[in-house]
C-alpha positions as CSV (number, residue, x, y, z in Angstrom):
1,X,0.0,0.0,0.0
2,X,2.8,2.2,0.4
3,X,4.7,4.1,-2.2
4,X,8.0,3.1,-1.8
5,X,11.1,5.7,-1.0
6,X,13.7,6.6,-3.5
7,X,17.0,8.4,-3.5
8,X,16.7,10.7,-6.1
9,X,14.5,11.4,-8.5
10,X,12.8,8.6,-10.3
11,X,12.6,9.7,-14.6
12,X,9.1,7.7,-14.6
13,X,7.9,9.6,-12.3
14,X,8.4,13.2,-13.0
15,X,7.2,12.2,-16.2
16,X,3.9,11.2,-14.9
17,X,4.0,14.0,-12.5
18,X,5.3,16.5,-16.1
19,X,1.8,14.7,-17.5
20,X,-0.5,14.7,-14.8
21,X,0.3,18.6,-14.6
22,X,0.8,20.2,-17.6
23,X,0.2,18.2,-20.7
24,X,2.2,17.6,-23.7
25,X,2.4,19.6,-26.5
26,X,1.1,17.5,-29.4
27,X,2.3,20.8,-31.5
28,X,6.0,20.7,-30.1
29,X,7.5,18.1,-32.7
30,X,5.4,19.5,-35.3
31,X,6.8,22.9,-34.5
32,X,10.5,21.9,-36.5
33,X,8.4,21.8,-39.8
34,X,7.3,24.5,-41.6
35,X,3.8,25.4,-42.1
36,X,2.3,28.2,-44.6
37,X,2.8,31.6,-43.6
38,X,-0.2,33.5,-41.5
39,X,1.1,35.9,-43.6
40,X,4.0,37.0,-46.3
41,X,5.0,40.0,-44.3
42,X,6.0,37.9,-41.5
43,X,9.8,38.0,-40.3
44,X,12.2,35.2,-39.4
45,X,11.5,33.2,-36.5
46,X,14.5,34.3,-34.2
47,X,14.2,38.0,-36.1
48,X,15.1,40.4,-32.4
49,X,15.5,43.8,-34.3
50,X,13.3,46.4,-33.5
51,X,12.0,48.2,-36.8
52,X,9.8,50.7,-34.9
53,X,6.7,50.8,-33.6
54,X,3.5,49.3,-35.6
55,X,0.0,50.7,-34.9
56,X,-2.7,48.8,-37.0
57,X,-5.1,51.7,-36.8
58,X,-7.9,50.0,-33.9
59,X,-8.4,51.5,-30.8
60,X,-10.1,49.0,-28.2
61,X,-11.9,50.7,-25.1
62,X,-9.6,54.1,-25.7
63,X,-6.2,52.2,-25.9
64,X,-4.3,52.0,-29.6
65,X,-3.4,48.4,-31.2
66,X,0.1,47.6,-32.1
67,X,1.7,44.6,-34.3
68,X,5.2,45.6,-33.0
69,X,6.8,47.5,-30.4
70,X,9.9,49.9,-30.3
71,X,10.2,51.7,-27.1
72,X,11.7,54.4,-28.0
73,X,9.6,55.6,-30.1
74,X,7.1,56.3,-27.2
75,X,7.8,60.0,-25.3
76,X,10.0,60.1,-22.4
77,X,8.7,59.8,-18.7
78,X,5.3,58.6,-20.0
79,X,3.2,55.6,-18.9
80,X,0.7,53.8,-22.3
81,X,-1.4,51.4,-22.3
82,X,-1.7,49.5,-25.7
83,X,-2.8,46.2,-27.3
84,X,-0.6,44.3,-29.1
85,X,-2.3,42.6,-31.6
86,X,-1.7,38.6,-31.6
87,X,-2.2,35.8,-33.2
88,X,-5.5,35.4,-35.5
89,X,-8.2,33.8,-33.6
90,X,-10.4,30.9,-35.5
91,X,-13.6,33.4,-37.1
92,X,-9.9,35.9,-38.5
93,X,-10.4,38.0,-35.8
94,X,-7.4,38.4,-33.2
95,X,-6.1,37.9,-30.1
96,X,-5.1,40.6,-28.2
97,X,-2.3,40.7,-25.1
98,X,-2.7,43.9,-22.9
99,X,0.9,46.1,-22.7
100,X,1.2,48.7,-20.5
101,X,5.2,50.3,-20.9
102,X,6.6,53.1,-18.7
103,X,8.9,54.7,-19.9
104,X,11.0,56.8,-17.7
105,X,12.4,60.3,-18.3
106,X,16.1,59.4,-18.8
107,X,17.4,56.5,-20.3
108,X,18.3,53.4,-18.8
109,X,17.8,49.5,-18.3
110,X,15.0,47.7,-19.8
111,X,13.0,45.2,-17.7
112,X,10.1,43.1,-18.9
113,X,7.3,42.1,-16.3
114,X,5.2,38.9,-18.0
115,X,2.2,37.1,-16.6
116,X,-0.3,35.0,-17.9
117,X,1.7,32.8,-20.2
118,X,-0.7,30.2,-18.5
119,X,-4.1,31.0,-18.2
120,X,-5.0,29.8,-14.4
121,X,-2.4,31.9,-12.7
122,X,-3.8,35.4,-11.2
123,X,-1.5,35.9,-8.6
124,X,1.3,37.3,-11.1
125,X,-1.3,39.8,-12.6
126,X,-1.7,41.8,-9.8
127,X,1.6,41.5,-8.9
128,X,2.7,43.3,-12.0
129,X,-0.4,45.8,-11.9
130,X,0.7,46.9,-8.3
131,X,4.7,47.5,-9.4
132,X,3.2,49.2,-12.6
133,X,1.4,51.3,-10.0
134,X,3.9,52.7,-7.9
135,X,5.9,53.6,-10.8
136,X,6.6,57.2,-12.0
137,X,7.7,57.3,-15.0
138,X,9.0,61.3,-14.4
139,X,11.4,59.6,-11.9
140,X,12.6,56.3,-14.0
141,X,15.6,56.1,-16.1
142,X,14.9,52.9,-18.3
143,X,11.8,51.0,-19.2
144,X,9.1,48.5,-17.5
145,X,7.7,46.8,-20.3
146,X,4.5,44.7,-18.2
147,X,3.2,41.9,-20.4
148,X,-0.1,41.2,-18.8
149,X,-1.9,38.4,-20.4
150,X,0.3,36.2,-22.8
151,X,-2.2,33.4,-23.1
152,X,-5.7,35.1,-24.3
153,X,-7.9,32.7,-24.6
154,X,-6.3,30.3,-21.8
155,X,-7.3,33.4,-19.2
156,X,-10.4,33.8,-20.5
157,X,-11.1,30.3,-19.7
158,X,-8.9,30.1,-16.3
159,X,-7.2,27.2,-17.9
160,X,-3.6,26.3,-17.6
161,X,-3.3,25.7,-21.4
162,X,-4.6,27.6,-24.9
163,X,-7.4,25.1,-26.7
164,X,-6.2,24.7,-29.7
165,X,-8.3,24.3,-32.7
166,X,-6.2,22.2,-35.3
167,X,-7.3,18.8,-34.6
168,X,-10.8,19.9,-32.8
169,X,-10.0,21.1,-29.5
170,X,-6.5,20.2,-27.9
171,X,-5.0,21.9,-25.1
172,X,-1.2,23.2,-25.9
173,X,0.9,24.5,-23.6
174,X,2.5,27.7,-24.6
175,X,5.2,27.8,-22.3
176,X,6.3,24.3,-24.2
177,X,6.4,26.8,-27.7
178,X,9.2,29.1,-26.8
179,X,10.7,31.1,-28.6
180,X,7.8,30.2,-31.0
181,X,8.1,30.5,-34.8
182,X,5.4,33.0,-36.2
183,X,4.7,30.4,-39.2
184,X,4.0,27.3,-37.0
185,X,2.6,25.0,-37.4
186,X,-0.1,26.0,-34.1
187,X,-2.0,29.1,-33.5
188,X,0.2,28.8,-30.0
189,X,3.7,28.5,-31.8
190,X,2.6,31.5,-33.8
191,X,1.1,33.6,-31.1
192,X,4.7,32.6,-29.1
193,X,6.7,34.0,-32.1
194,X,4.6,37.3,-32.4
195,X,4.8,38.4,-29.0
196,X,9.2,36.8,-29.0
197,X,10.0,39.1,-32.1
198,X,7.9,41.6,-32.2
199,X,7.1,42.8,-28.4
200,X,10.0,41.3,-25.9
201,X,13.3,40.7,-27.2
202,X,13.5,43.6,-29.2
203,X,12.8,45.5,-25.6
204,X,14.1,43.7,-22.9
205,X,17.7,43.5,-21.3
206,X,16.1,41.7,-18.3
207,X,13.0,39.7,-17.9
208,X,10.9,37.8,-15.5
209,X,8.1,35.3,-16.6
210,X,6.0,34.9,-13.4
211,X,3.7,32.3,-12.6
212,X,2.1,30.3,-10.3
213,X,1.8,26.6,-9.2
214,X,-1.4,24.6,-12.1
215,X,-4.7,24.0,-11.0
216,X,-5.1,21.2,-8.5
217,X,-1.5,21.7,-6.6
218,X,-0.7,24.6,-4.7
219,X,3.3,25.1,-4.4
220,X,5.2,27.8,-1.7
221,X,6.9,31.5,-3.1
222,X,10.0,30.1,-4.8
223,X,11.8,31.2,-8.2
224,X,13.1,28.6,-11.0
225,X,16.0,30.3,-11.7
226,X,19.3,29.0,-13.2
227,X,22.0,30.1,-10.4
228,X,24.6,29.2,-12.8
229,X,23.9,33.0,-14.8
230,X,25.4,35.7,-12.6
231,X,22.7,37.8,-13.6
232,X,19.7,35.2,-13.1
233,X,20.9,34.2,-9.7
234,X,21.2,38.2,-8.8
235,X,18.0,38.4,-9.2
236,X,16.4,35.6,-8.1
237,X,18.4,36.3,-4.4
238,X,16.7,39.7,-4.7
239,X,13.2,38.6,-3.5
240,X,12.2,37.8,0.2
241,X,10.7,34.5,-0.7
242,X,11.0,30.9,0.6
243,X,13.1,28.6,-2.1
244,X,15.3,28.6,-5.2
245,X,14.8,26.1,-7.5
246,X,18.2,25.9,-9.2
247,X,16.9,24.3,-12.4
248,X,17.0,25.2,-15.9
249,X,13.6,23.2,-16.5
250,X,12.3,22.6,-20.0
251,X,14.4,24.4,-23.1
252,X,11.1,26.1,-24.2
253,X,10.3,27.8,-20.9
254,X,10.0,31.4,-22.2
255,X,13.1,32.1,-19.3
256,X,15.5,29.5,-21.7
257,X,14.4,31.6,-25.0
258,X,15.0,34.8,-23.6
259,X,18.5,33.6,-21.8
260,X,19.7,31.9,-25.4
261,X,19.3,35.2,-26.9
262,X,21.5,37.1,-24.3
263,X,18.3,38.5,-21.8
264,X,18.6,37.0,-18.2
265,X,15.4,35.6,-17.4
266,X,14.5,34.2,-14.2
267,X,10.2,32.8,-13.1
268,X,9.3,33.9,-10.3
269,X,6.7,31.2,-8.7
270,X,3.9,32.6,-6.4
271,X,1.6,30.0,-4.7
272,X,-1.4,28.3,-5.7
273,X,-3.6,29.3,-8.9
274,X,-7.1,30.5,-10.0
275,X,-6.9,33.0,-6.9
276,X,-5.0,36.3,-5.5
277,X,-2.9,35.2,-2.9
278,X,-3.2,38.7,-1.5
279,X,-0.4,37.4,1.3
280,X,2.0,36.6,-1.0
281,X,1.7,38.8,-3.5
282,X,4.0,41.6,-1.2
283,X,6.9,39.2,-1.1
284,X,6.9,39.2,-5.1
285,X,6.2,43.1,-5.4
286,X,9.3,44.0,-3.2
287,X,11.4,41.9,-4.7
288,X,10.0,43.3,-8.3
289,X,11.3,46.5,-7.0
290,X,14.4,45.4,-5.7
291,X,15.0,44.1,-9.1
292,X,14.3,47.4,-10.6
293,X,16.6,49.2,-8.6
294,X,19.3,46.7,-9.1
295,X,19.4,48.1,-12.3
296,X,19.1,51.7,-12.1
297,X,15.6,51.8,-13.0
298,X,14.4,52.9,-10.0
299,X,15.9,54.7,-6.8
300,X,15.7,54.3,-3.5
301,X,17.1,51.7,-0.9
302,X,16.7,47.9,-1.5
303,X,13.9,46.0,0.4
304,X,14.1,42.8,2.0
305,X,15.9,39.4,0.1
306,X,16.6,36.4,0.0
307,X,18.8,36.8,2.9
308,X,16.7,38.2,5.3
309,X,14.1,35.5,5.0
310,X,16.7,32.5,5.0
311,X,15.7,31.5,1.6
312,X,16.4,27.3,0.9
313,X,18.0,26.9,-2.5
314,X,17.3,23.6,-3.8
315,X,18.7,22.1,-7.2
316,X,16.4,19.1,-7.6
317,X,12.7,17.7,-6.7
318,X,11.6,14.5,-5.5
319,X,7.5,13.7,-6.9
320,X,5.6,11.4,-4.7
321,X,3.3,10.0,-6.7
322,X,-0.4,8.4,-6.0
323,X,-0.6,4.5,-6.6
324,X,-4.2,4.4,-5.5
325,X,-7.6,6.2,-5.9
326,X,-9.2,7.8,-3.1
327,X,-8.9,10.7,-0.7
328,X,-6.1,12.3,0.2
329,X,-5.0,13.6,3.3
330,X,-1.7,15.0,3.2
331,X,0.6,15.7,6.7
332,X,2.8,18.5,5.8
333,X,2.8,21.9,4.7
334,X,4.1,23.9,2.5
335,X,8.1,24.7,3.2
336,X,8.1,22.0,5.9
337,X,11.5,19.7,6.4
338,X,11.1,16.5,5.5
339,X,13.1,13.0,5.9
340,X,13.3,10.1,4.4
341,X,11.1,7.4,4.8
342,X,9.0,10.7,6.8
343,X,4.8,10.0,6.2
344,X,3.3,12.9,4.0
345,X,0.4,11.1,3.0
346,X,-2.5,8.8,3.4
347,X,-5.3,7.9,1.2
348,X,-8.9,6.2,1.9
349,X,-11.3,4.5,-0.3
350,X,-14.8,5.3,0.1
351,X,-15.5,2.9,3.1
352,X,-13.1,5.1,5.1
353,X,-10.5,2.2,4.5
354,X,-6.6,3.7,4.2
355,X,-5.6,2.2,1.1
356,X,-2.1,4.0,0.8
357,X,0.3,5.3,2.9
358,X,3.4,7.6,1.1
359,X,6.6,8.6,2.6
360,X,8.9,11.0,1.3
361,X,11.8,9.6,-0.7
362,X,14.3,12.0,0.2
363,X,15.5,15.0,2.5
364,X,13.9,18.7,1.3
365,X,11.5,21.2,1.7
366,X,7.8,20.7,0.6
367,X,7.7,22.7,-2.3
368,X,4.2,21.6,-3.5
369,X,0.7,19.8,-2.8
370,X,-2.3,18.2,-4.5
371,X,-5.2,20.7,-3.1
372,X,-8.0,18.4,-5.0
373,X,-8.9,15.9,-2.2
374,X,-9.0,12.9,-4.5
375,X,-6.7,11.5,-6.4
376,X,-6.4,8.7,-9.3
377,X,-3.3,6.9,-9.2
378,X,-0.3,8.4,-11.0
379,X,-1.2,12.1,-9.8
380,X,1.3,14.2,-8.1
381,X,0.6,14.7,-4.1
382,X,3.2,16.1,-2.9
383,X,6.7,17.7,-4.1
384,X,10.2,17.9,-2.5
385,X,13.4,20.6,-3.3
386,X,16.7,19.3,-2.2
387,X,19.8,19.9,-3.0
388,X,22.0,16.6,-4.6
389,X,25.5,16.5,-6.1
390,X,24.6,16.5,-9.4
391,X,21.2,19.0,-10.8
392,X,18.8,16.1,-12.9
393,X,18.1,16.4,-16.2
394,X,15.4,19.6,-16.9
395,X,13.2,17.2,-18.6
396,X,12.2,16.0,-15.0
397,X,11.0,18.7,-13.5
398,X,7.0,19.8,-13.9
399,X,6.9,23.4,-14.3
């Protein structure tokens, strides 16, 4: 009945949990092909150049549509709001991602604030509408460029993933696209390519690409970062959060695109999804700001880090995984210590009966819990960090 402990990480398993989680892009291997263009105009895939500014002409609710974006073609010390026009929807109409950049009076650093490259996750859109808030741009040397809601029509769903029409309805994960290719061969890929060449690299010297645990787990305040980058681990060490997941992931995290074209990226990671987690949120904000003035954009003294908080900096993850159906009570929290062989979990059947018992396979930190009460076997129920000799392979670790 009882899941048994492992030293490590077991591959199977963090494949399951990668599965259980996220999904696979069925688009991804399909992406290396070409597909006819969504139109002839269209530059490159990988094209980072800004050619100026593009306005298309609309104006939705008082705020002017772009198809590209070149900062400094926008005034000095001003704050606009625009839309940048995505990727065509189905019926030919499009998909629009909300862009507000502040600009400040005196040149400087650029810095890119991105949410909702996953459609569940809340938390990082009012994180970024609060630092967009208490900036003024008259005071700013630089630019905030705040990417509010990558993934359209994932957010207007509150779903993880953007349902894909190309075979019926699939589900594709956009932050499995990365850097995208604007003649893919998924409205995704595409979408991922307009906003890569067109809106952020062409603006960004630094990014971060927040987000929060998917819908069903909640996780603790930690960023994915890859402390190997001088600059990435700066700025991860910059927030007065819990962990560090030393980890460069999957290659097509929007972080890894932005890093292989020479733009530090690190994802900030704020608690569970479909809500504001209005206690958290702080944490993420000062260490936003911290970032900011790290860089010049911004004055002032830095807040609290990583340092101040005793932050854990992990390099790896241990998934314990459900064998069983039934209900799950979990005993530990969120940022507890764990041991080996420690009980996290039990699970009944419906006659009360405990039909599984789970220990944890390894010394760590809980990074992450199943919130669902039931479970079917082979779902994620809880998550470890730790620290090991050697960092696993990013393919085994479920963003």
């Amino acid at each position: 009945m009882q899941n048994e402990p492992k030293d490590g990480v077991d591959r199977r398993d963090f494949m399951k949990s990668a599965i259980a989680l996220v999904g696979a892009s069925s688009a991804l291997v399909a992406q290396a092909g070409t597909a006819y263009a969504q139109n002839a105009n269209a530059p490159a895939a990988g094209a980072g150049t800004a050619h100026g500014t593009v306005y298309t002409g609309d104006v939705i609710n008082g705020k002017k549509v772009i198809s590209a974006l070149d900062v400094n073609d926008l005034p000095p010390g001003t704050k606009q709001m625009l839309y940048f026009q995505g990727v065509q929807m189905p019926t030919g109409q499009h998909w629009y991602v909300s862009v507000i950049v502040v600009r400040g009076a005196k040149p400087g650093k650029r810095v890119a604030l991105i949410s909702g490259v996953h459609g569940d996750e809340m938390s990082p859109v009012h994180m970024i509408q609060t630092v967009v808030s208490q900036l003024d741009p008259a005071q700013m040397s630089g630019t905030v460029l705040a990417v509010l809601d990558v993934s359209r029509p994932a957010l207007e769903a509150m779903e993880r993933r953007w349902p894909n029409s190309s075979l019926g309805i699939g589900l594709i994960d956009i932050n499995r696209e990365w850097p995208g290719n604007e003649n893919g061969s998924s409205a995704p890929s595409r979408h991922a390519g307009l906003i890569f060449n067109r809106l952020l690299r062409p603006n960004t010297d630094y990014a971060l690409d927040c987000h929060t645990s998917t819908t069903g787990m909640d996780i603790t305040s930690f960023n994915l970062a890859r402390m190997e980058l001088p600059e990435a681990r700066a700025m991860a060490e910059l927030f007065p959060i819990k962990q560090i997941f030393d980890n460069p992931a999957y290659p097509t995290l929007l972080a890894n695109a932005l890093i292989n074209v020479g733009i530090p990226a690190i994802t900030p990671e704020m608690g569970p999804p479909r809500v504001l987690d209005l206690q958290m949120i702080p944490s993420f904000v000062e260490g936003t700001m911290n970032v900011l003035k790290r860089y010049g954009v911004i004055a002032g003294p830095m807040g609290r880090t990583g340092k101040d908080v005793g932050i854990f900096v992990g390099n790896s993850a241990h998934t314990v995984m459900s064998s069983h159906g039934g209900f799950v009570e979990l005993l530990v929290k969120p940022n507890d210590t764990v041991s080996p062989g420690q009980k996290v979990a039990i699970q009944r059947n419906t006659f009360g009966e405990v039909v599984a018992e789970y220990t944890a396979g390894t010394a760590g930190q809980v990074t992450g819990l199943r919130t669902d009460a039931t479970a079917e076997p082979g779902i994620p129920l809880v998550m470890i960090l730790y620290q090991s000799a050697g960092r696993e392979n990013p393919e085994d670790y479920s963003e």
